[in-house]
C-alpha positions in Angstrom: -32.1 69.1 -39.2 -34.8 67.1 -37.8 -36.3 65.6 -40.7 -32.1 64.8 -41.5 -32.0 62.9 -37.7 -35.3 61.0 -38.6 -34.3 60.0 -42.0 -30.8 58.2 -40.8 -32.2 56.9 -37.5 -34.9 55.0 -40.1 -32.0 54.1 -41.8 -29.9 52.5 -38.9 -33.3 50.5 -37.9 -33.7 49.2 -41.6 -29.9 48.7 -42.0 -30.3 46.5 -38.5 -33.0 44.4 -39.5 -31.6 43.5 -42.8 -28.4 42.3 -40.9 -30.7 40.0 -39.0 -32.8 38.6 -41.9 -29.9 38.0 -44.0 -27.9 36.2 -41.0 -30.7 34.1 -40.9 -31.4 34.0 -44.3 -27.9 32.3 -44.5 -28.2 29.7 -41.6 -29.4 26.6 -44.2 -27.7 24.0 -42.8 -26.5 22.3 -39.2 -22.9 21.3 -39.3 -20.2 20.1 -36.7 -19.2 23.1 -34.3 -22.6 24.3 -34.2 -24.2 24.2 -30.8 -28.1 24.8 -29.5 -31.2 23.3 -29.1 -31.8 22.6 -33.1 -28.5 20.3 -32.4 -29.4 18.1 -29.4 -33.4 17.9 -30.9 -31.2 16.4 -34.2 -29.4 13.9 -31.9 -33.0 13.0 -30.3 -34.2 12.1 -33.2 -31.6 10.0 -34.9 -31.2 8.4 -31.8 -34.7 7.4 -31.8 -34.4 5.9 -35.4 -31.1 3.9 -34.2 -28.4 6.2 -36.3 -27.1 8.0 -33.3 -26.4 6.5 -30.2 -24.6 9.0 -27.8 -26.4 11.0 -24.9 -28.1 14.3 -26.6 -26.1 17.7 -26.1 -26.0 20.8 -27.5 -23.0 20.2 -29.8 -22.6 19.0 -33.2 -19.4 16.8 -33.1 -18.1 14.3 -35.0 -20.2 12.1 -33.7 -23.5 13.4 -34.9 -21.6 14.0 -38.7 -21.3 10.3 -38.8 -24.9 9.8 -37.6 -26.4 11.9 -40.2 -23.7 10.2 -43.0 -25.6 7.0 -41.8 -28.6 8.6 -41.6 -28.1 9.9 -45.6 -26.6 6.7 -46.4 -29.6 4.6 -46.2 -31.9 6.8 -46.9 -30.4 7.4 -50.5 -30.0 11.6 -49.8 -26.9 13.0 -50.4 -24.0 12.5 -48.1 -22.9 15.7 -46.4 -22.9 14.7 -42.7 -24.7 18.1 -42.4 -28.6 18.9 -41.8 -29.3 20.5 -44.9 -33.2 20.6 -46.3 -33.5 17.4 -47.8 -32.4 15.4 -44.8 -34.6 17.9 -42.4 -37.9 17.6 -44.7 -37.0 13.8 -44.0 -36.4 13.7 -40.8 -39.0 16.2 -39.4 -40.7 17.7 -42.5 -40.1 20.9 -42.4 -36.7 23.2 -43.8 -34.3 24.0 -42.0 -35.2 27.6 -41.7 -38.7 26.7 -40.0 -36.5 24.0 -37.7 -34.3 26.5 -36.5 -36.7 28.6 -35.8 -38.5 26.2 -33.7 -35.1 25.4 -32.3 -32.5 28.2 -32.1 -28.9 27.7 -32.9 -25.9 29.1 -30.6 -22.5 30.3 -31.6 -20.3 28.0 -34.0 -17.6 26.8 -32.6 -15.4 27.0 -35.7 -16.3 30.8 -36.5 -15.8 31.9 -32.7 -13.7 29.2 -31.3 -13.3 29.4 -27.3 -11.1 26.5 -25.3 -13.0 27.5 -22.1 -16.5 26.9 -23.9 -15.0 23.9 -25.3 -14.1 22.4 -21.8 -16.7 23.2 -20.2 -18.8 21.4 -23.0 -16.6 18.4 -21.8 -17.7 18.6 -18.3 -20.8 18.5 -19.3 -20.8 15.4 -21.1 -18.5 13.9 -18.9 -21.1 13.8 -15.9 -23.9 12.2 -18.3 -21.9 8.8 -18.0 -21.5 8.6 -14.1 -22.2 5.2 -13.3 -21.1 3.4 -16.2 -19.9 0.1 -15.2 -15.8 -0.5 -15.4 -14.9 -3.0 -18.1 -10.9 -3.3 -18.8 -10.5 -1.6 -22.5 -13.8 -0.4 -22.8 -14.4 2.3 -25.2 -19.0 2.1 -25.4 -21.4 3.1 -22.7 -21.5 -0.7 -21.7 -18.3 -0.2 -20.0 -15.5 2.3 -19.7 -11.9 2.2 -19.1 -10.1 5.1 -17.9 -8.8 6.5 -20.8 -11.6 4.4 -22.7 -13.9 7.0 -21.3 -11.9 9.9 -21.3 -12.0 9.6 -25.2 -15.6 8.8 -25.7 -15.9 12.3 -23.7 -13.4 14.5 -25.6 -14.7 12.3 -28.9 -18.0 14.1 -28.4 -16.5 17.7 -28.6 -15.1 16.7 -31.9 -11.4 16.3 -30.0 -9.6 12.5 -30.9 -7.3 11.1 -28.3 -4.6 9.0 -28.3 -6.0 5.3 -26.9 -3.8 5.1 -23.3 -3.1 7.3 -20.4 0.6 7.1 -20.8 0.2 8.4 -24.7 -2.7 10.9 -23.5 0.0 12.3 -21.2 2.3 12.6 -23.8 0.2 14.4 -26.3 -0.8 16.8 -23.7 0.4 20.4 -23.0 1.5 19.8 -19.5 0.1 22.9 -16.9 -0.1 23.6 -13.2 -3.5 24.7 -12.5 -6.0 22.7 -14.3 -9.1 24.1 -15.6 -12.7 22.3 -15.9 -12.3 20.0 -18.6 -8.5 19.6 -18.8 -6.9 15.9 -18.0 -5.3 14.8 -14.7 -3.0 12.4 -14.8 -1.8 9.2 -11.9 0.6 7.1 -11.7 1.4 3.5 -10.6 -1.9 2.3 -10.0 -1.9 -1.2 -11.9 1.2 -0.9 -13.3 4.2 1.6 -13.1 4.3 4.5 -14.8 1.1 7.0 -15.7 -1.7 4.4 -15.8 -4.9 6.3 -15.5 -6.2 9.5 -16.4 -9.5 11.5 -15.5 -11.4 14.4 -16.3 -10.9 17.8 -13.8 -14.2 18.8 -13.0 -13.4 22.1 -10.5 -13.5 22.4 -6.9 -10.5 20.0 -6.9 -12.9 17.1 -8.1 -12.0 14.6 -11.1 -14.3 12.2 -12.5 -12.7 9.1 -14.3 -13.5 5.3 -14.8 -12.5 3.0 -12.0 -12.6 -0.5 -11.3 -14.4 -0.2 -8.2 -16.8 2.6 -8.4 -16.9 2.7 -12.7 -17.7 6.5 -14.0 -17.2 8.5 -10.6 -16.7 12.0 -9.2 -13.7 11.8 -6.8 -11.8 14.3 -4.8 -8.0 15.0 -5.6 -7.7 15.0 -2.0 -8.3 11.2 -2.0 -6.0 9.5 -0.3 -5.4 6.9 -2.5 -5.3 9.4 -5.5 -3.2 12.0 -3.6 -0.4 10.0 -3.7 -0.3 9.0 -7.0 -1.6 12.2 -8.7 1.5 12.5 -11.4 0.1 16.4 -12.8 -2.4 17.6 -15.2 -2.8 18.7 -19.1 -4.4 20.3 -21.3 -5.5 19.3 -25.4 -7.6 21.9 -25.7 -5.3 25.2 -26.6 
């Protein structure tokens, strides 16, 4: 009975470990919806070499795809917009295997999808811009407009918004209690009708571009924004 007890606890250890080897047997490649530090040490370095030029975070959006299509592009490697081994022994000369190793890989967005993880991924980003200056239709990091900036943000999470407030409002599910990472919406500020849009942060904070203070952290409870808060929205589901 004993040796029967020692035989299949070996085999649940080996049967363990083989689960783990091959799962990382399998990870070849760093695509969008990946997250870690493998992802932002990717955006480090094609931002040093000009091809990427967003803040670093932990997730591979759209963004970094188009980087590494760039990146690919002019190097004369094949265009995925993925880090497979060709473009990693280029780009730090070692496979992706030993890369990852280095720098471990999180959950994939796309296999284990969460909104919440996704939000607060958009929070995140969101503060790395405060300060930006205001510019009127700005859509860069030399100068934001509300929803200008609001778009860049979701744009890194791999999530494309309509251009304006007014058609971010309507594209939104509309909700009552915002999370972090959702959009609040205002109303006659420059002109009538929903005119600018920010980013709920929590704690009844938003951040948003303004004309006065560019990418800020403001209370709802503003009394300028109080009174022409017009609801919040989610386009994360």
């Amino acid at each position: 009975m004993k040796r029967q007890l020692v035989i299949a606890l070996v085999c649940i250890i080996s049967m363990i470990f083989f689960t783990k080897e091959s799962q990382a047997a399998t990870t070849n490649e760093l695509k969008k919806g990946m997250t870690g530090k493998a992802v932002m040490q990717l955006q480090i370095k094609l931002k040093e070499q000009r091809y990427y030029t967003g803040n670093p975070t932990e997730y591979f959006g759209s963004d970094v795809e188009t980087a590494l299509k760039k990146y690919q592009t002019t190097k004369k490697l094949k265009v995925t917009g993925t880090l497979n081994d060709q473009t990693s022994m280029m780009l730090f000369g070692k496979s992706v295997a030993s890369f990852i190793k280095q720098y471990p890989i999180g959950k994939t967005a796309t296999a284990a999808y969460d909104p919440y993880s996704k939000k607060e991924q958009v929070t995140t980003i969101a503060k790395q811009y405060t300060g930006v200056p205001y510019k009127f239709g700005g859509t860069t990091t030399k100068g934001f407009d509300c929803s200008g900036y609001v778009g860049y943000v979701y744009n890194k999470v791999g999530t494309t918004l309509p251009r304006t407030a007014a058609s971010m409002y309507t594209a939104s599910s509309i909700i009552k209690k915002p999370v972090p990472g959702d959009l609040v919406f205002f109303k006659n500020t420059y002109k009538k009708g929903i005119s600018h849009v920010g980013i709920f942060m929590g704690d009844n904070n938003f951040i948003s571009a303004t004309s006065s203070k560019g990418v800020a952290v403001v209370s709802l409870s503003n009394s300028y924004w109080k009174d022409k808060f017009a609801g919040s929205g989610s386009v994360i589901n």
